[in-house]
LUMLUMMI-68433 format. One line per 3 residues: number of its first residue (from 0); their letters; for each residue z, y, x of N, C-alpha, C. Coordinates in nm, 2 decimals, padded with zeros to 4 digits. Each point is the difference from the previous one (the first is absolute). Example, Ala and Ser with C-alpha at 12.3 -4.5 7.8 and 13.67 -1.06 7.14 Angstrom:
<sites>
0 = AS = 00.78:-00.57:01.32:00.00:00.12:-00.09:00.00:00.12:00.09; -00.07:00.11:-00.04:00.00:00.11:00.09:00.08:00.11:-00.08
</sites>
This chain:
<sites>
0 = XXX = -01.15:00.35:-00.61:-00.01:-00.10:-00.11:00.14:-00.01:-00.07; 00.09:00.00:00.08:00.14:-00.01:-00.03:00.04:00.13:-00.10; -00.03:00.10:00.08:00.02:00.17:-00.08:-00.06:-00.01:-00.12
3 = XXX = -00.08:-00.06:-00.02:-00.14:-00.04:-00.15:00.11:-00.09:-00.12; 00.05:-00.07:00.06:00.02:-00.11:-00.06:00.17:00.10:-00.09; 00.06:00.01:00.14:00.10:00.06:-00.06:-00.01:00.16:-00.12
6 = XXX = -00.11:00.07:00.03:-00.04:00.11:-00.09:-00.06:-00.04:-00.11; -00.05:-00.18:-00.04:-00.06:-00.03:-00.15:00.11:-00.06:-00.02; 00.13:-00.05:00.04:00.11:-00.06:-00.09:00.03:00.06:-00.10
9 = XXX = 00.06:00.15:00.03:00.11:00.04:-00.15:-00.15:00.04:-00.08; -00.12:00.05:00.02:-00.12:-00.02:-00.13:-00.03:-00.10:-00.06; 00.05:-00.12:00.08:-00.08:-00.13:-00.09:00.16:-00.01:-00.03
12 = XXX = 00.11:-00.03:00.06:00.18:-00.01:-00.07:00.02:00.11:-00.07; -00.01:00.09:-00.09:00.04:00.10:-00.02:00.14:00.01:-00.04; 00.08:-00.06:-00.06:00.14:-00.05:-00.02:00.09:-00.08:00.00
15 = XXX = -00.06:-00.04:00.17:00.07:-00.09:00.10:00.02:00.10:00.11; 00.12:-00.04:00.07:00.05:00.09:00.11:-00.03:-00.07:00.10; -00.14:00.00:00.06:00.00:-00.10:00.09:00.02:00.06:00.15
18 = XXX = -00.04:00.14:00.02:00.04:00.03:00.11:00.15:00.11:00.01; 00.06:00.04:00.12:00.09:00.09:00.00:-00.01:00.10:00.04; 00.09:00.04:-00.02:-00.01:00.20:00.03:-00.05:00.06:00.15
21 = XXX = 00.08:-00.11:00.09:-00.08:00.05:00.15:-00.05:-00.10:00.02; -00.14:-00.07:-00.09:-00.09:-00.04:00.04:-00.14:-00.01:00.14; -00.04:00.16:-00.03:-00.06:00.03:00.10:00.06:00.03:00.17
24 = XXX = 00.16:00.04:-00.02:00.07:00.01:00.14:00.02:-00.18:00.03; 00.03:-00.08:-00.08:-00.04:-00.14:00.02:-00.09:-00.07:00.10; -00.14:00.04:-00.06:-00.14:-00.04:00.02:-00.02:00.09:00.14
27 = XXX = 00.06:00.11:00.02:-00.04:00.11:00.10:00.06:-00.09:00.11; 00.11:-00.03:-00.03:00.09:-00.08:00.13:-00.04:-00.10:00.05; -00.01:-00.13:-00.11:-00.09:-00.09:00.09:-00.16:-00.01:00.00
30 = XXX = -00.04:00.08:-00.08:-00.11:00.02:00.09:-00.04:00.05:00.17; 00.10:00.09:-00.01:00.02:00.07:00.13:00.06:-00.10:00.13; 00.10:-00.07:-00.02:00.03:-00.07:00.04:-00.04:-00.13:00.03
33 = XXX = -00.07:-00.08:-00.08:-00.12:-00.08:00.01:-00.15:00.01:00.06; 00.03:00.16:00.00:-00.13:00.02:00.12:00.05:00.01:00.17; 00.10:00.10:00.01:00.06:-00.01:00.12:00.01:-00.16:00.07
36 = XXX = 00.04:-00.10:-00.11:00.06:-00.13:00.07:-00.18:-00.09:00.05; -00.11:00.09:-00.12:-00.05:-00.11:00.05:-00.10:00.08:00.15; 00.02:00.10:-00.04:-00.06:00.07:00.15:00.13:-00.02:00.13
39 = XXX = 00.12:-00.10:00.03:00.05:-00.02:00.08:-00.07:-00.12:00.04; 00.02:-00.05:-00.16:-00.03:-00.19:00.02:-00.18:-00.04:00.07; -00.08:00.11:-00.02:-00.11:00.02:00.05:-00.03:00.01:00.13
42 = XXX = 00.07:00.10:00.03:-00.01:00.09:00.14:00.04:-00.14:00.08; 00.13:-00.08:-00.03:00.07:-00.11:00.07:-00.10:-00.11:-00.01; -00.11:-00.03:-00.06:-00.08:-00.12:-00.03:-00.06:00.07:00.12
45 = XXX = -00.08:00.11:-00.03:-00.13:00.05:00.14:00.08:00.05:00.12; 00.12:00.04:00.01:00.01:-00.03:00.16:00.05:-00.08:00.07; 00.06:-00.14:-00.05:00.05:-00.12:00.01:-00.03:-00.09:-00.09
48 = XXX = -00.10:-00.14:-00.02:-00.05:-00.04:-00.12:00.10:-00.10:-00.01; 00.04:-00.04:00.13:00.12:-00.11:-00.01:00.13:00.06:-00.02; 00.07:00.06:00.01:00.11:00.06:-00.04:-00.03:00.08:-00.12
51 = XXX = -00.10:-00.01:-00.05:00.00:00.12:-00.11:00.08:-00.04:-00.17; 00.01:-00.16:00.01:00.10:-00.03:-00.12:00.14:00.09:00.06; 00.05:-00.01:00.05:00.14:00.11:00.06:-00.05:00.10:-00.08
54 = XXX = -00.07:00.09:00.03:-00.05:00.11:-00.05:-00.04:-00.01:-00.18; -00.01:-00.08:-00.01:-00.01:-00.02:-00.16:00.10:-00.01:-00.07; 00.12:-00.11:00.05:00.10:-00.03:-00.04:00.13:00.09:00.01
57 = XXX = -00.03:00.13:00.14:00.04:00.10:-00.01:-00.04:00.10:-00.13; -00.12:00.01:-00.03:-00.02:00.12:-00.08:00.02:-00.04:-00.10; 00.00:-00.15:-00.03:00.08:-00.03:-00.17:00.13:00.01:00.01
60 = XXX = 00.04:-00.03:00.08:00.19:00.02:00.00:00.03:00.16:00.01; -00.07:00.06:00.05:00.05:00.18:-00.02:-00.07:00.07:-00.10; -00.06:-00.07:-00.09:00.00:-00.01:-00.13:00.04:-00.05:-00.08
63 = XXX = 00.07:-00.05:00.00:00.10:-00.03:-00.06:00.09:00.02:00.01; 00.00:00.02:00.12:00.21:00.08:00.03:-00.03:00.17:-00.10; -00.11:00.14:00.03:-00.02:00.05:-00.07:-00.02:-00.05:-00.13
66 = XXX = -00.06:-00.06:-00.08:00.05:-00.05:-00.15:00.12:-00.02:-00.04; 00.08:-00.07:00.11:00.19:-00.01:-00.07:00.05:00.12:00.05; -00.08:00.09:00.09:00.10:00.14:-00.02:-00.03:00.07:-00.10
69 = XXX = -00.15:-00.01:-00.03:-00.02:00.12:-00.12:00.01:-00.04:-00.12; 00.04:-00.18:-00.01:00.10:-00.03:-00.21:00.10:00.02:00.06; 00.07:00.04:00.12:00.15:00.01:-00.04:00.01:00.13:-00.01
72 = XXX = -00.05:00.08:00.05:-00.07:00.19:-00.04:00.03:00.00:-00.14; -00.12:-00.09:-00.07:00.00:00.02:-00.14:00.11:00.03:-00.04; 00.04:-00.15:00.01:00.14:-00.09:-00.05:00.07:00.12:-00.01
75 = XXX = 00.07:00.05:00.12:00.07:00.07:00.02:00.06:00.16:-00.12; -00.19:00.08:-00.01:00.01:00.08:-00.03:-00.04:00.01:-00.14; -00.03:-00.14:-00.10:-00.02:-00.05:-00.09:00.10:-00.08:-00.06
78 = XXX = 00.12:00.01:-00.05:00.07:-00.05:-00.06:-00.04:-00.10:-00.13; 00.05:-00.13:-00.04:-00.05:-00.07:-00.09:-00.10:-00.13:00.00; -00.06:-00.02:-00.07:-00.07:-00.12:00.01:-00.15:00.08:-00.06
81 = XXX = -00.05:-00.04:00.13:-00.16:00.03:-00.02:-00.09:-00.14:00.03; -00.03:-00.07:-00.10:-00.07:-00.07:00.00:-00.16:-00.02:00.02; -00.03:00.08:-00.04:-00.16:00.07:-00.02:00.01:00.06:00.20
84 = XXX = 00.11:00.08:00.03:-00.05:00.01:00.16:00.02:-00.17:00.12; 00.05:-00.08:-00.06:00.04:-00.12:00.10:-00.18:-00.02:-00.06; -00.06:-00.09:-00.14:-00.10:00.00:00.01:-00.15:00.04:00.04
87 = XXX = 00.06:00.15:00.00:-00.16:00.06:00.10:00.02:00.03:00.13; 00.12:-00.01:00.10:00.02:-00.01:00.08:-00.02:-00.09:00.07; 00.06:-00.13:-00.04:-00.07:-00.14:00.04:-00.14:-00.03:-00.02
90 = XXX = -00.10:00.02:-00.09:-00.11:-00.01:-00.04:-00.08:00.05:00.09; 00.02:00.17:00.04:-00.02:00.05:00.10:00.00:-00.05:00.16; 00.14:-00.03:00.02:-00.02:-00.05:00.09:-00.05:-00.15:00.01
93 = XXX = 00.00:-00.06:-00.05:-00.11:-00.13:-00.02:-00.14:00.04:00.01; -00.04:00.04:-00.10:-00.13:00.05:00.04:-00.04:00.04:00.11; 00.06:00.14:00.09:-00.05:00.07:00.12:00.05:-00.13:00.10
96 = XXX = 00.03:-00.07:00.00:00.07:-00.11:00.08:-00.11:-00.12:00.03; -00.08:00.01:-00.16:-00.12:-00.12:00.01:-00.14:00.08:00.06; 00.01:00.06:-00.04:-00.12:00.10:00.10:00.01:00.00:00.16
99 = XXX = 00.10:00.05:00.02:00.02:00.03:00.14:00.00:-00.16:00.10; 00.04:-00.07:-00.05:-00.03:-00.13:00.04:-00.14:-00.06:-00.02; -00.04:00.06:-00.13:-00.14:-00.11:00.00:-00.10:00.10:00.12
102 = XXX = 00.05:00.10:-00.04:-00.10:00.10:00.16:00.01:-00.04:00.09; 00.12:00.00:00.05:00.01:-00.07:00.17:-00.04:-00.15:-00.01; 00.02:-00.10:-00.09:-00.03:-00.10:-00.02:-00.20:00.01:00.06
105 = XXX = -00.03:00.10:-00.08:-00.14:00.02:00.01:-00.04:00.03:00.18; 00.09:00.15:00.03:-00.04:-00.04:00.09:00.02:-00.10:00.14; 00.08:-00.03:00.00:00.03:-00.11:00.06:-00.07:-00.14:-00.04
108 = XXX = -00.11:-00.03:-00.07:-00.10:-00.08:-00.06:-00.12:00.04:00.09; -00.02:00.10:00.05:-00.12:00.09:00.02:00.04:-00.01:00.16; 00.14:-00.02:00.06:-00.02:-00.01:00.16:-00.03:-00.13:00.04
111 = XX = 00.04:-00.13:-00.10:-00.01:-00.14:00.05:-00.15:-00.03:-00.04; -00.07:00.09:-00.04:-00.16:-00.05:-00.01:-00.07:00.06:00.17
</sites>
């Protein structure tokens, strides 16, 4: 839905720069990365249900420590002021951030019934 949304922006913006140049290595990352965290934060719910916040609050925090290595990557090898990548970066990660929480949220709904 996300990949949808971001491929009708520059047709319906056509002369707004709304996304950046490594857009899709962006979206590849935390996508990728957002799945890994929530298949830890998961695995940690079903084989310990009481300890499994550890396990959640672990896979957000090593997602995140990977997010400040890969803008300082950017940073690094992107000189200047990219404004357009701080906003779809963060957006991104907000987004894949509200998902992966409302999932576990969900499941974790589904073991107290």
């Amino acid at each position: 839905m996300l990949a949808g949304i971001a491929l009708a922006m520059p047709l319906i913006f056509p002369t707004v720069k709304l996304l950046t140049n490594k857009f899709w290595l962006v979206f590849g990352f935390l996508g990728g990365i957002t799945f890994i965290a929530y298949i830890v934060a998961f695995l940690g719910i079903k084989r310990n249900p009481e300890t499994g916040i550890l396990a959640i609050m672990g896979s957000i925090a090593i997602k995140m420590l990977f997010s400040m290595a890969f803008v300082l990557i950017y940073s690094l090898n992107h000189k200047g002021k990219d404004v357009v990548f701080v906003l779809n970066f963060f957006s991104l990660y907000l987004l894949f951030t509200f998902f992966e929480i409302y999932c576990l949220l969900r499941n974790l709904r589904h073991q107290n019934k």
